[in-house]
C-alpha atoms as one frame of an Amber mdcrd trajectory, in Angstrom:
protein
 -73.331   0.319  20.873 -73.471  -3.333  21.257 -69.944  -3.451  20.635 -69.070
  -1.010  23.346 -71.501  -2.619  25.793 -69.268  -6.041  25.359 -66.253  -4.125
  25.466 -66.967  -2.671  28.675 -68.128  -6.002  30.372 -64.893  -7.328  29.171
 -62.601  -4.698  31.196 -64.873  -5.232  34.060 -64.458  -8.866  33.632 -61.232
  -9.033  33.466 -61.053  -6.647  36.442 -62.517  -8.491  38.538 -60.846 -11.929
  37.975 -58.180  -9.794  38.479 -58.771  -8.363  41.907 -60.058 -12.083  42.546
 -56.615 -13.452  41.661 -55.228 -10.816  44.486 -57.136 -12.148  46.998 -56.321
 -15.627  46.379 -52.716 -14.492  46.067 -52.958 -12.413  49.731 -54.669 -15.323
  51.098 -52.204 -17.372  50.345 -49.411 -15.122  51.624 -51.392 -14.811  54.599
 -51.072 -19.005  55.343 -47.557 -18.797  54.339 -46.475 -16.412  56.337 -48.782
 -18.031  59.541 -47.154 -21.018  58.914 -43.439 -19.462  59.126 -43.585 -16.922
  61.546 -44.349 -17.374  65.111 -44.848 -14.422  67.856 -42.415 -13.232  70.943
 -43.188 -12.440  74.267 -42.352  -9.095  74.417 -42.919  -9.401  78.357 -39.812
 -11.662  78.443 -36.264 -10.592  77.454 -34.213 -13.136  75.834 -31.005 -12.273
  74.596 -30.777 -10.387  71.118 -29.607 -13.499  68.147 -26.003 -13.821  68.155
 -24.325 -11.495  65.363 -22.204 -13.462  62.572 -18.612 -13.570  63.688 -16.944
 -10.587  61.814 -13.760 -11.704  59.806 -13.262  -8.661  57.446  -9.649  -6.850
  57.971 -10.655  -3.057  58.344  -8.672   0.235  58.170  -6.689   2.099  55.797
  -4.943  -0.249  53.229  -2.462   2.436  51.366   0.564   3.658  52.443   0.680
   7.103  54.034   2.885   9.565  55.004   3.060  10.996  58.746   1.073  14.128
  57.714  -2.175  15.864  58.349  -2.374  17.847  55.177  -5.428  17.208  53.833
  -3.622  16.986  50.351  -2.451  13.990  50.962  -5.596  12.121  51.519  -7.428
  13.767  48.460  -4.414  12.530  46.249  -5.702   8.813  47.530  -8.808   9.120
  45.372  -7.337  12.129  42.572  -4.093  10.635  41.973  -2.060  10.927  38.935
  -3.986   8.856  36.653  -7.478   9.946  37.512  -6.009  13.851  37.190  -4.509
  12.786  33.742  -7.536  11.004  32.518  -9.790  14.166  32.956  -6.966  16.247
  31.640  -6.972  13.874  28.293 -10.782  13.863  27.931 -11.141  17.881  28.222
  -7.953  18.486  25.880  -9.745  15.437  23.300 -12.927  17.454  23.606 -12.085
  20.931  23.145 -10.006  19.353  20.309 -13.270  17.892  18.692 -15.156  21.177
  19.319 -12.669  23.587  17.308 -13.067  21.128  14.391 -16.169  21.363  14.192
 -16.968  25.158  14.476 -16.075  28.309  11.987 -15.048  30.338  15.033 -14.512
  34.398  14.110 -10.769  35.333  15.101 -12.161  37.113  18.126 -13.969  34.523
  19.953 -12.042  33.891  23.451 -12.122  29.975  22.898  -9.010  30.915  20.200
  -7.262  31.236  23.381  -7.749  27.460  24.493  -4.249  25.681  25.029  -4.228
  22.130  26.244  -4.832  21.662  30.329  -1.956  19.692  31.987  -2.380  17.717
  34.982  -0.965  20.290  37.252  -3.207  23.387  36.307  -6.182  20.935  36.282
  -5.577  20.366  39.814  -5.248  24.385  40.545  -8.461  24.766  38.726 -10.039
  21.969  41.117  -8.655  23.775  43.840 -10.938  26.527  43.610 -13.629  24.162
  42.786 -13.193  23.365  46.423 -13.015  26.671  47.398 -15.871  28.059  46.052
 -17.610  25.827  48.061 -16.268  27.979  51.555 -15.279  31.139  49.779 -19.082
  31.562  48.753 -20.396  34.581  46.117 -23.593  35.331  44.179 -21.723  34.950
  40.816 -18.677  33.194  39.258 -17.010  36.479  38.447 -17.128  38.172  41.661
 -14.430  35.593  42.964 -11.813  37.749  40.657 -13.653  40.877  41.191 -10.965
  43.731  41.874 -13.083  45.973  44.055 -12.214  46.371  47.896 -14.707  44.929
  49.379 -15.307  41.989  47.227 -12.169  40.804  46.045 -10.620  37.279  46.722
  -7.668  38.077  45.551  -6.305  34.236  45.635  -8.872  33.236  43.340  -6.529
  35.045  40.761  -3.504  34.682  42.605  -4.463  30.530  41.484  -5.580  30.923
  37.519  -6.852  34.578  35.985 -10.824  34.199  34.995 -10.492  33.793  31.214
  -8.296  30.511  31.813 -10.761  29.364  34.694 -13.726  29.701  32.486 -12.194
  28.383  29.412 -11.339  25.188  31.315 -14.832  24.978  32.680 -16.382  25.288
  29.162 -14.386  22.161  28.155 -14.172  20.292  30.927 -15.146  16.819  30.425
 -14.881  13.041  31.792 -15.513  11.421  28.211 -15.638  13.275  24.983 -17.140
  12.656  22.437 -14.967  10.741  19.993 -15.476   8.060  22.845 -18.888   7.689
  22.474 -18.632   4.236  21.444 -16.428   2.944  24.392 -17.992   0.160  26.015
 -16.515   0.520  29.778 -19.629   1.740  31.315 -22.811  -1.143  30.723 -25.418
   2.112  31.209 -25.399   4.568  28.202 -27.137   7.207  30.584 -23.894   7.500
  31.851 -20.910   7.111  29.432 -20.429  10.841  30.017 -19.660   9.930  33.754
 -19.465   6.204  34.083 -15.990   5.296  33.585 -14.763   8.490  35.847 -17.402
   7.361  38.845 -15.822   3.851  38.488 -12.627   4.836  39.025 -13.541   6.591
  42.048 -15.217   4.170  43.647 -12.134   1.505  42.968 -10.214   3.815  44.840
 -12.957   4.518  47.809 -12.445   0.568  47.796  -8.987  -0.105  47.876  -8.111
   2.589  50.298 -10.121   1.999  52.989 -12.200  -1.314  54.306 -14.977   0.087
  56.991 -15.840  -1.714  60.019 -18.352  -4.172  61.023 -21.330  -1.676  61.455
 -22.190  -0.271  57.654 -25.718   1.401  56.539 -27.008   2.181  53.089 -29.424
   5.143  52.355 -30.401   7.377  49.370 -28.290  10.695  48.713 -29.258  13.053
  46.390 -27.075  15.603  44.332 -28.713  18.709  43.447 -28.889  19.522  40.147
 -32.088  21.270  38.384 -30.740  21.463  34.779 -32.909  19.334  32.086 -32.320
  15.805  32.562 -34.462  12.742  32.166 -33.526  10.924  34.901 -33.450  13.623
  37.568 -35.117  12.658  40.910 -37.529  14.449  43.354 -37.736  13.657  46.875
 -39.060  16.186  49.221 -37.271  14.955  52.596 -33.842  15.926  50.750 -32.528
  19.200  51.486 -31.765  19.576  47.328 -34.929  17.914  46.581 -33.925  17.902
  43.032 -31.140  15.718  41.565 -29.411  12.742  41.121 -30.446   9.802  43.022
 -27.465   7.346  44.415 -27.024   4.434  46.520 -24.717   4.536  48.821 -22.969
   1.824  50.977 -21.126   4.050  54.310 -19.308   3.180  57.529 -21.538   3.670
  59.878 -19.039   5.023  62.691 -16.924   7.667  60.348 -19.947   7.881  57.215
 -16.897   7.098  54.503 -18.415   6.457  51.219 -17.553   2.790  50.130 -19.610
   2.262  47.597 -22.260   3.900  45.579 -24.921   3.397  42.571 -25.910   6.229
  40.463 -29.661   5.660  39.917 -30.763   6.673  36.076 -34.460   4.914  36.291
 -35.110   1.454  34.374 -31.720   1.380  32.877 -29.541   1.460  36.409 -26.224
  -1.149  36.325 -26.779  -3.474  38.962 -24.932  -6.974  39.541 -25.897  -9.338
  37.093 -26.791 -11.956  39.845 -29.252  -9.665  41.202 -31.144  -9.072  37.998
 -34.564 -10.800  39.293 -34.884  -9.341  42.366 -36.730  -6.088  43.032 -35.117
  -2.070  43.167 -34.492  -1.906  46.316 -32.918  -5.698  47.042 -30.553  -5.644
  44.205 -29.221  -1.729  45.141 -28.232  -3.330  48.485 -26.924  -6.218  46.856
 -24.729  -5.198  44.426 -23.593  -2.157  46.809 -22.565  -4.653  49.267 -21.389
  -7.687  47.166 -17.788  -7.432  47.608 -18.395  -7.556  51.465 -20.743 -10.503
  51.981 -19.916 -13.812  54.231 -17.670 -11.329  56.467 -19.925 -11.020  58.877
 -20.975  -7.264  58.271 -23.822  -5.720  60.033 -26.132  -2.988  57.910 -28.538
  -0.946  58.963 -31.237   0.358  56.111 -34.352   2.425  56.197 -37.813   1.269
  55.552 -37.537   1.627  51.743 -34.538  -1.141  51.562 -35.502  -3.812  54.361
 -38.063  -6.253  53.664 -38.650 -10.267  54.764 -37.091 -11.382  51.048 -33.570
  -9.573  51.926 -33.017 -10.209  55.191 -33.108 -13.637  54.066 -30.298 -13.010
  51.227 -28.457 -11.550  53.554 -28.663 -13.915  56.529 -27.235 -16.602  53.573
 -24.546 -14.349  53.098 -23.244 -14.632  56.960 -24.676 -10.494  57.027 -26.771
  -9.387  59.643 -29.598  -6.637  59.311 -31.589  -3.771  61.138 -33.779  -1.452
  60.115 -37.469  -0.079  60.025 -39.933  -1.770  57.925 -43.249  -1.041  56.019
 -45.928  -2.699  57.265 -47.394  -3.632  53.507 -44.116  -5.623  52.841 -44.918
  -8.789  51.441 -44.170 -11.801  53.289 -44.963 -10.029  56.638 -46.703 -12.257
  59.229 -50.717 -10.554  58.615 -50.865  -9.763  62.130 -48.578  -6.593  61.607
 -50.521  -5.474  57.961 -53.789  -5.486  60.304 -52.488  -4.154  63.839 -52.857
  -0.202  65.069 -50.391   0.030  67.553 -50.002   2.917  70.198 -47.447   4.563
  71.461 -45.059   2.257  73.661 -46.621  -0.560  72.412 -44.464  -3.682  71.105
 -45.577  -6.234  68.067 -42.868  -8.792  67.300 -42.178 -11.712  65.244 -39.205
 -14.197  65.029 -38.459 -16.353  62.018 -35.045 -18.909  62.877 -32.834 -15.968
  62.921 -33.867 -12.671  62.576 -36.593 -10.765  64.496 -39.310  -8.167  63.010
């Protein structure tokens, strides 16, 4: 019992240094943040701090042709080597899979011949199309019956093929497990295909001054232990990413697939927190340019605006009142509706 008894005043010890610790800490915060910050006269308008001058070279940096076939703009990011790298990586796996399987002489995946490049790009066709052309099931989309049928759908590539493509369709098989190109294992099914994408989303296009970064989420409620939930999503359930867009046309520049403590993020970003180094590394290629991003409340904080005004990049966004280094004026203050609170530290106003 005695033993208990001193183990218990130990954890309530210790808790309590702790929570005295806090208070020291938050005190000190507190005369920090006095001593940097200093209030603004709402009741007088001065003019907004000058923006950085802008010196990036936006627009579309490939060659195209005078067209407006759609085509020709998803060929910019699917070209001819992405289309033959996926084509190489399903034939490689469904190679690996008939290896390794006794299959009876009547199973249909006897019937597997090697993708090319040009029937992978029919079978991402109606990918695409499904998403329109919408059905309850896979199968109705070659379903012969009057008032169902689709008849391009099999016009394109008959079922069996379709499906037999889809079983085997992969970005990285398995005989490349130990390939290196992608720093996160979580992803070294998907990694080196996402990278290429986003090289391309790069080198096509550079957006304008105004940029924003925000959360998207793809659906997906199969097992996986990484899968996100947040409830203001319309999926709710899925992959998490980052996303650096143009704020004027919303073109994906950049994105970060989030996979929980083992994320890739920029290796000179390593000590921040979550939230710092997703912006960072999303918009590291663009800094000293004079871009302006806009974030939500669960990117902007005191600690990156100041990053970012270092990096010649100006920011707006809401904020969260508990963010640390915060004058302690706004932690404390109720406001009401219509009413103002602000605070100016050399550049940037909160």
């Amino acid at each position: 019992m005695n033993s208990d008894s001193e183990e218990d005043n130990l954890i309530e010890t210790s808790s309590e240094d702790e929570l005295s610790s806090s208070e020291d800490e938050s005190e000190d915060e507190s005369l920090e943040s006095a001593r940097n910050w200093c209030g603004v006269d709402v009741s007088v308008l001065t003019p907004a701090p000058p923006k950085f001058p802008f010196t990036g070279n936006p627009g579309i940096k490939v060659s195209l042709r005078q067209s407006d076939d759609p085509l020709d703009y998803f060929c910019l990011f699917f070209d001819d080597e992405v289309i033959s790298f996926i084509a190489k990586e399903t034939n490689s796996f469904a190679e690996e899979h008939f290896s390794n399987l006794e299959l009876t002489p009547s199973t249909r995946a006897l019937q597997w011949k090697d993708v090319t490049s040009e029937e992978l790009k029919r079978f991402i066709s109606l990918l695409i199309l499904q998403g329109i052309v919408q059905k309850p099931t896979e199968k109705w989309f070659w379903s012969k019956r009057p008032i169902l049928c689709t008849p391009f759908f099999g016009n394109v590539m008959n079922e069996k093929r379709y499906s037999l493509i889809m079983k085997f369709l992969h970005f990285q098989s398995s005989n490349d497990s130990e390939d290196e190109s992608h720093s996160n294992n979580k992803l070294k099914k998907i990694g080196k295909f996402h990278s290429m994408l986003m090289q391309r989303f790069q080198s096509t296009y550079i957006p304008k001054q105004d940029i924003s970064i925000d959360e998207s989420l793809i659906g997906y409620k199969g097992r996986l232990g990484w899968k996100q939930y947040i409830p203001t999503k319309r999926s709710r359930f899925g992959v998490k990413l980052f996303q650096l867009c143009e704020s004027e046309s919303g073109y994906i520049w950049n994105s970060i697939i989030y996979t929980g403590k083992g994320t890739t993020f920029h290796e000179d970003y390593e000590d921040y927190g979550v939230s710092t180094k997703s912006v960072m590394t999303l918009i590291h290629e663009l800094k000293n340019k004079g871009y302006t991003l806009t974030t939500d409340n669960y990117y902007t904080s005191p600690e990156l605006a100041e990053i970012l005004i270092k990096c010649k990049t100006d920011i707006y966004g809401t904020l969260r009142a508990n963010r640390k280094g915060l004058p302690p004026l706004i932690k404390s203050s109720k406001l009401k509706k219509g009413e103002v609170l602000a605070f100016q530290k050399v550049k940037y106003v909160y």
